[in-house]
Each structure stands twice: as structure tokens, then as C-alpha cells.
C-alpha positions in Angstrom: 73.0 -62.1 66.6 74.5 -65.4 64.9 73.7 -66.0 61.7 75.0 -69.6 59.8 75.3 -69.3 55.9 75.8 -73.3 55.3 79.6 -73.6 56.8 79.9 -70.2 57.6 79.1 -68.7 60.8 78.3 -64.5 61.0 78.4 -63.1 64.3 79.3 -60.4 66.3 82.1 -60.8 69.0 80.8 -61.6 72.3 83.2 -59.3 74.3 86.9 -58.3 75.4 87.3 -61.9 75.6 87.1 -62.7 72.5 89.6 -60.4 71.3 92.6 -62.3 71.0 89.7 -64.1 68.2 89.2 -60.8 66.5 92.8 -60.1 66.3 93.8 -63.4 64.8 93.9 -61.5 61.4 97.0 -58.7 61.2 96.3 -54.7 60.9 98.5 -52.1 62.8 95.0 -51.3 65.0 94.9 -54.4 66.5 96.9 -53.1 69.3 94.2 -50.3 69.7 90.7 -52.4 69.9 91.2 -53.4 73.8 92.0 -50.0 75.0 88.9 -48.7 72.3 86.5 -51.1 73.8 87.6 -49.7 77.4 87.1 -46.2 76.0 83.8 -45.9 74.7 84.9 -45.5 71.1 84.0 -49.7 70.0 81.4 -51.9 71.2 81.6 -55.7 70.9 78.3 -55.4 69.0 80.4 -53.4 65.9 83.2 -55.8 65.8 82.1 -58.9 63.7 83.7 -62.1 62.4 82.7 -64.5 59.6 84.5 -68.4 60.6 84.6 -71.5 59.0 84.5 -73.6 62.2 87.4 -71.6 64.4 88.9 -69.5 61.2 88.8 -66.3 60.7 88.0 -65.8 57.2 86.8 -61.9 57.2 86.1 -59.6 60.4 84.8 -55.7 60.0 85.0 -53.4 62.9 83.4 -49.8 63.3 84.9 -47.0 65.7 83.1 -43.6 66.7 84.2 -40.8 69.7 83.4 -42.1 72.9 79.2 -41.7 73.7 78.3 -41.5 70.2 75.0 -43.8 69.6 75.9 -45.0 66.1 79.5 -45.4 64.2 81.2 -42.8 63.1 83.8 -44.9 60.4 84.5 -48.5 59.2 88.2 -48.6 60.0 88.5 -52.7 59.8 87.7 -54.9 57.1 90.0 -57.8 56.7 89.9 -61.0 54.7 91.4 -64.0 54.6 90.6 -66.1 51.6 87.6 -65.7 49.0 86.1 -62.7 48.5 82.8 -63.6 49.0 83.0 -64.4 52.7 83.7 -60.7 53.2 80.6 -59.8 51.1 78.4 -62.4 53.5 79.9 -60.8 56.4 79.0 -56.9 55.6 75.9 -57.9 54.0 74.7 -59.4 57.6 76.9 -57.2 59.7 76.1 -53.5 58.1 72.0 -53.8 58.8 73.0 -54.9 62.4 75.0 -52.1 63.0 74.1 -49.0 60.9 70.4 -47.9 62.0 67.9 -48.3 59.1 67.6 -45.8 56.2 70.9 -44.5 57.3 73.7 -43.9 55.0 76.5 -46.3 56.1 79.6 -44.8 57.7 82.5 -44.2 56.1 85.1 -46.8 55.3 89.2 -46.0 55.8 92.2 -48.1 55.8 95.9 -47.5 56.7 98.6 -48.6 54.5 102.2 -48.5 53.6 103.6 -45.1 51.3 104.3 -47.6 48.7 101.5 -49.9 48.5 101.1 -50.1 44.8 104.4 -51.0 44.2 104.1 -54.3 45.3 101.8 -57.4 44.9 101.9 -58.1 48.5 100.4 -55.2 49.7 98.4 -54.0 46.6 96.5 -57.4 45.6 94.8 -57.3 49.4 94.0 -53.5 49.2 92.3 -54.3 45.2 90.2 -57.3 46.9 88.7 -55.4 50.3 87.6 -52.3 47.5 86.4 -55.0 45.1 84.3 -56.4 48.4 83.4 -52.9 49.3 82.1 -51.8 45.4 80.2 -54.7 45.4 78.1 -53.5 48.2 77.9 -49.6 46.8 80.7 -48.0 48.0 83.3 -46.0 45.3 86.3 -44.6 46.5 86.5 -40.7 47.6 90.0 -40.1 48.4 93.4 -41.4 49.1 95.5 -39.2 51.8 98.7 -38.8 52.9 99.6 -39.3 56.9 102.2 -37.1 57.9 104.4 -37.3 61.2 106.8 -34.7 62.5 109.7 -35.8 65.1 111.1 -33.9 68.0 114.6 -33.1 66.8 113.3 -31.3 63.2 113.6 -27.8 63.1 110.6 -25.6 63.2 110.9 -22.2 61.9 111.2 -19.3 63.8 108.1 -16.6 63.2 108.8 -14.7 60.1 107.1 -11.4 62.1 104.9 -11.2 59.3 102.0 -12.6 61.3 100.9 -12.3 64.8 99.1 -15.0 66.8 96.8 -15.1 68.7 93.7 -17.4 70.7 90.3 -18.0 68.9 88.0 -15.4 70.7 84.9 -18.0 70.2 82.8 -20.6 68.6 81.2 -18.2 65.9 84.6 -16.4 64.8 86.3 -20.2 64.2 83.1 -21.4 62.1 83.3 -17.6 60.5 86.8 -18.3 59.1 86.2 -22.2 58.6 83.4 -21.0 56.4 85.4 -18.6 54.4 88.4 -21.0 53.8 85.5 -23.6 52.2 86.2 -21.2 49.1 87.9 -23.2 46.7 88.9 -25.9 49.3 90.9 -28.6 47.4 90.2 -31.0 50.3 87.8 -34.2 49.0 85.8 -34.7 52.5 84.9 -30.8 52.5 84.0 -31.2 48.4 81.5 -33.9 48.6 80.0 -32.1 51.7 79.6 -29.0 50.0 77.1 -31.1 47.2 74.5 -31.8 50.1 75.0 -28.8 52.7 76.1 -24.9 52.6 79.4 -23.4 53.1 78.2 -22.8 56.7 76.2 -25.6 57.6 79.6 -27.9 56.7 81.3 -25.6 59.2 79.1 -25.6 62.1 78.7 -29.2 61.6 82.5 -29.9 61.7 83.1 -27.6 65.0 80.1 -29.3 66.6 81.4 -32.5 65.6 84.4 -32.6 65.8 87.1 -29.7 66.7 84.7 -28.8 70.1 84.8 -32.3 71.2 89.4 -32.6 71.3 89.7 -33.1 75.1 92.9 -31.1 74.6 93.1 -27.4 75.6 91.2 -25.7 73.5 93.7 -22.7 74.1 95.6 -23.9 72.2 93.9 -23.1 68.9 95.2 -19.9 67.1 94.2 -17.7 64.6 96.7 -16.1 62.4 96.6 -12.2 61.6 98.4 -9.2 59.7 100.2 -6.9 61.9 97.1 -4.6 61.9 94.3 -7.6 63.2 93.1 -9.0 60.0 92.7 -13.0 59.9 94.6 -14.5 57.5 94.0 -18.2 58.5 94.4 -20.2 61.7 95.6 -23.5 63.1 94.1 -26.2 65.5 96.5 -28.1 67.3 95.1 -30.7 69.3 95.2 -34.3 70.6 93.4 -36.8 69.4 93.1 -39.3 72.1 95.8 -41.6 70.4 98.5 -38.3 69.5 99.0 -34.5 68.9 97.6 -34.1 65.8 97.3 -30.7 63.4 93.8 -31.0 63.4 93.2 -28.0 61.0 95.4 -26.0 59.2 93.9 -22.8 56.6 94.7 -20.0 54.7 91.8 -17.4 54.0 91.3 -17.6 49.8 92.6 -13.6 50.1 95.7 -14.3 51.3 96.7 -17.5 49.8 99.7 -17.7 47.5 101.9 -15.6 49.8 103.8 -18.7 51.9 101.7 -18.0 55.2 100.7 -21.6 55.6 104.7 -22.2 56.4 103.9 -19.6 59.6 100.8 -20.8 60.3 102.1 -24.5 60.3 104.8 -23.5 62.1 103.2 -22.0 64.7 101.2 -24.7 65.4 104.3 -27.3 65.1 106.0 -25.6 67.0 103.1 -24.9 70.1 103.0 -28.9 70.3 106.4 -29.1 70.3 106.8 -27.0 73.4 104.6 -30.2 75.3 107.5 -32.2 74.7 105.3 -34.4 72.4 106.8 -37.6 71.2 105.1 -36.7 67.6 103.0 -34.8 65.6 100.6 -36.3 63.0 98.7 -34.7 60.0 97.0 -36.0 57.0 96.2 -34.3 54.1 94.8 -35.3 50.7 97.3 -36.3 48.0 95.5 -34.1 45.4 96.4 -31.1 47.9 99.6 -30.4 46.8 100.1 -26.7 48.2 99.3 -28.3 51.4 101.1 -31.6 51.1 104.5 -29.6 50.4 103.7 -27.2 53.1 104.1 -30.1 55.6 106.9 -31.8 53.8 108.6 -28.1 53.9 108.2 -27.5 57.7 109.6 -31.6 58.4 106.6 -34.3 58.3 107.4 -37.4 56.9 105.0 -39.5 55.2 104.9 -42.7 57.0 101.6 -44.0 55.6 99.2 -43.2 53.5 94.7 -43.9 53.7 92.1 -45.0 51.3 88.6 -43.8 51.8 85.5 -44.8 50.7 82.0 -43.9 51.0 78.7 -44.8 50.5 77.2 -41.6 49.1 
């Protein structure tokens, strides 16, 4: 599909060839979109470009797991000059790539800890939103992405917990399902408006945590010395890096410092791969769980804006 707007051409890229063209504008995930295409997880029909002749003056890009039909998230949006080009492009581009009557995905960028403080980096960030509100979107959440290093100390077991492997898919979505109560994360919040406790659980196993390629061994669930869960870990690798994919306390026995050994537990399983890093993210209104990670090492080396169309 090609679409002119008087000197403004919308389109779609054509392939892997015409990456170096998509790329001509600068985001850290440029250096992922080749080996993306190869995987499964992009499709030259999601990346798309608005030019003035052979300018880039705006390109969007969607990403999903590898087979998905549809986009998972909107993880590019770039601009390079007036606003309104970007607001051509995603008017044209969105209806060719999100399937009718569906609710478009959701939209996340990466960007430096200290964005705001300077014009530079926050004037750009200001104009893609402004792009994005224009079209319906409004801001959900901004999150902190963590990163431990091989070298930082990870904390030896307290012995107040034992560990030990999920036993199967309905005790995980059991305890994910109980640690829903009082949740302080944003994603799990606005799900919890249009779906139960349970359905949000299900949903995210199914979803998500089932389809990690990585051992699914793995995965522990933390208990008192006599059996009873108290919350549970899910390390895992993403396809790009070891990630703590989930990390939970059960409501009854928060507020007694067992996220440091069920963080550490987890930390310190990846570590044992010889892992070159470990990444996290967490919400920056989570502040028991953002100083949880800063206590057990992780750095915050970026941070994310989301946005949805909800």
C-alpha cells in the first residue's frame, strides 16, 4: 500500500532491503529490526515510512512474539521535523496494520534515566506523545529498566524460605491470581477494569510466561519452612536477555523483606548461567519493588513511557 498526501509519500517498507531506509532515523532498536524481521517477531508490512522525496520525515514500527497474526506493541515512532507528518503517517499506517474494530496495540519507548532534564531528549519525547494524543492515546505508565551485572553480590538465602519448582500451570495462575490483590503495577490495574482477577492471570501465563523458550525449570515458588507459598519468581530469557520476568509476594506475607530472598533467588539462578546481564523493569510508582531491585544491585540504565489506546 502507497499512499501520496501532496509531497508526502506513506508506505510500508518493501523488505530487508530497505532497511538501511528505515534505519536512517536513530533509536537504540535499530540494531534489532534485521535480526526481528529474520525472527518472526516484525514483518515489512508493520514497519512504515512517511518521505518527502528520499527523507525520512516519520517511520512507526510494530513488534509481536514470533507467529503472532497481529502486533503485539508499537515500539517505534520517530519523527523528523513537523508534527503533522507523524500524524499522516499513523493515520494511514494504524488501519493497515491493526485489524478492524480492534483496539490498537500498545505504544512504548525507551529513553535515557534523565530525559526530562534536558531539552534535547525531552522536547522529542513531548512531540511523539503530542502525535500520539492526537490520535487517542493517553499515557499509562512510565517504568523503570533495571540491569544487574555479573560481579554484584547476590545474597546468600536467609533460610527463612525454601525454594522450590512450580508444580504446574494452575498452581502459577493460582498464586498470580492471589498477588493481583492490591497490585501496585499500572498494566495489571487497567486490566483488572475490563477482566477478573483470574482471567488477567490465565491470560498472562497463556500469553506470555508459557511461551519464554527458556527452561521453564527454572521458575520457583517461594515457601515457609512448613510448605506454604509466600510468593515466587520467574526467571527467564526473553529472546534478546535473561530477564526477571515476574517477581511477587502473596498480600499475607508482604511487609516482612521476602521479596529480597525471592529476588535473590532468582538473581542469583541466572547468575549461575554465567549470564552477561540481568534485566527488569518495574513501574516507577512501585516503590517497594523499585528499591527491592536497587537493594539486591540493578542499576537503572533507562527508563519507558507507555501509552495506550484504551
Amino acid at each position: 500500500m502507497i499512499l501520496h498526501q501532496h509531497d508526502l509519500t506513506l508506505r510500508p517498507i518493501t523488505g530487508p532491503d530497505e532497511l538501511d531506509l528505515f534505519n536512517r532515523l536513530p533509536y537504540l532498536l535499530n540494531d534489532e529490526v534485521a535480526g526481528d524481521l529474520a525472527a518472526g517477531r516484525r514483518h515489512p508490512e508493520w514497519l512504515w515510512l512517511a518521505l518527502r522525496g528520499d527523507r525520512v520525515v516519520a517511520r512507526a514500527g510494530w513488534w509481536s512474539r514470533p507467529g503472532d497474526r497481529h502486533p503485539l506493541l508499537m515500539d517505534i515512532f520517530d519523527l523528523d521535523g513537523d508534527a503533522d507528518d507523524g500524524v499522516r503517517l499513523l493515520e494511514t499506517a494504524l488501519p493497515a496494520v491493526v485489524p478492524a474494530g480492534a483496539t490498537p496495540p500498545e505504544y512504548g519507548r525507551f529513553l535515557p534515566p534523565d530525559w526530562r532534564d534536558h531539552p534535547h531528549t525531552r522536547r522529542p519525547v513531548e512531540a511523539r506523545m503530542g502525535v500520539l494524543e492526537r490520535l487517542g492515546a493517553k499515557p499509562l505508565v512510565e517504568r523503570l529498566r533495571l540491569q544487574w551485572r555479573p560481579g554484584t553480590p547476590v545474597a546468600e538465602p536467609s533460610g527463612r524460605l525454601a525454594f522450590r519448582p512450580v508444580r504446574d500451570a494452575d498452581e502459577l495462575v493460582e498464586l498470580m491470581t492471589l498477588v493481583l490483590d492490591g497490585t501496585l503495577d499500572a498494566h495489571s490495574r487497567d486490566e483488572l477494569t475490563r477482566m477478573s482477577p483470574g482471567e488477567s492471570a490465565r491470560k498472562q501465563y497463556d500469553e506470555e510466561l508459557v511461551r519464554y523458550e527458556s527452561p521453564h525449570e527454572w521458575w520457583r515458588i517461594a515457601t515457609l519452612p512448613d510448605g506454604e507459598p509466600v510468593g515466587f519468581v520467574i526467571p527467564a530469557h526473553n529472546g534478546y536477555n535473561p530477564i526477571i520476568a515476574y517477581l511477587a509476594v502473596l498480600p499475607a506475607h508482604r511487609g516482612r523483606g521476602y521479596i529480597h530472598d525471592v529476588l535473590a533467588a532468582g538473581t542469583g539462578l541466572l547468575a549461575a548461567q554465567n549470564v552477561p546481564r540481568i534485566r527488569a523493569a518495574t513501574d516507577v510508582g512501585n516503590a517497594p519493588m523499585a528499591a527491592a531491585f536497587a537493594r539486591a544491585g540493578y542499576v537503572t540504565f533507562e527508563r519507558q513511557i507507555d501509552m495506550t489506546w484504551r
